[in-house]
N, C-alpha and C positions, 0 to 999 in steps of 0.2 A: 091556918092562915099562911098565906105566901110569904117567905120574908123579900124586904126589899134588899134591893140589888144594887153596888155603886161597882166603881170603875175606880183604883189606884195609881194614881202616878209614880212610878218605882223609881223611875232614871229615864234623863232628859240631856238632849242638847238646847233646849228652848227655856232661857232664863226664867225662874219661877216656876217651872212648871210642876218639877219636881215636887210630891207629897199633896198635889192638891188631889179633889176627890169629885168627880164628879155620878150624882144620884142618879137609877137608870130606872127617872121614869114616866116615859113613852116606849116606846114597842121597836122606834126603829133609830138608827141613827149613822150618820154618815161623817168619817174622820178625812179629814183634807187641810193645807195651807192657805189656802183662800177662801176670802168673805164670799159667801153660798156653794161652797165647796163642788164647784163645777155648777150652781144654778139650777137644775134640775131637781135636786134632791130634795129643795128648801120644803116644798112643799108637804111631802111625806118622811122627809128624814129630819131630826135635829141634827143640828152641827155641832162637831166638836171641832174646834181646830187645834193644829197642830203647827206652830210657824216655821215649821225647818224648812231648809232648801231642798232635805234628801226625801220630805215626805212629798206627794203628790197632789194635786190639786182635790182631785178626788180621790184617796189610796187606798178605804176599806170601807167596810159597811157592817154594822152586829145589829142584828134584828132577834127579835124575842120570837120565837113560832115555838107549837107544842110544848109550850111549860119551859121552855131548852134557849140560852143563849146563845145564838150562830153568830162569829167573822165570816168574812169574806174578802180577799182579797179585789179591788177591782183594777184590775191588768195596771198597778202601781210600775213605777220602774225599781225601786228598791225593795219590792214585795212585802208580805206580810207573816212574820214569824209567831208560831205557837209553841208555847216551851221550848224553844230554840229549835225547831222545825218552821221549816218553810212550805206554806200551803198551797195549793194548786186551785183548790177546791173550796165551800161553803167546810166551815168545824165546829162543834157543836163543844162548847167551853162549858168545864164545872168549876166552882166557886174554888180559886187559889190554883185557875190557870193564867198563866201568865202571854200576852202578844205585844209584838214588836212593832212599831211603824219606824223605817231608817233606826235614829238612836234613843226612839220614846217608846219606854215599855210601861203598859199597864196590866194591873191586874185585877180581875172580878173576883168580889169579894160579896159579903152579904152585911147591913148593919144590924 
């Protein structure tokens, strides 16, 4: 059996946000500051938001393909960090990787 997948709130500039946990499960999902995080996405991506100023309307994307959780940065202005690298590229995240949007990191975890 697959185990399921959540996402960790570790640290935030966005009141509250810290320690919530949100459950990952649809296949695709699109992180941004704004309500339909750039409008395009709504329809095939869930939204997460994230309400900072330093994140971007649309900043990333983590999609489930091949068994494998992928970010993706999408040309954010304050990019997208993975373990304290910054990615250029799609990267393919295992359980107790850590990414960054501006000053909100979370982490994939399994319940």
């Amino acid at each position: 059996m697959e185990p399921t997948y959540q996402l960790r709130v570790l640290g935030s500039d966005v009141e509250g946000l810290v320690g919530q946990r949100f459950e990952l499960a649809e296949s695709r999902y699109a992180f941004g500051r704004a309500e339909g995080v750039g409008g395009f996405y709504l329809n095939d991506y869930r939204a997460i938001y994230v309400r900072s100023n330093g994140v971007s309307r649309v900043h990333a994307t983590l999609e489930k393909r091949d068994g494998a959780w992928w970010i993706a940065d999408e040309q954010s202005h304050a990019g997208t960090n993975v373990n304290g690298d910054r990615i250029d590229g799609p990267r393919a995240l295992k359980v107790g990787d850590r990414f960054t949007l501006f000053k909100t990191t979370f982490e994939l975890a399994t319940t």
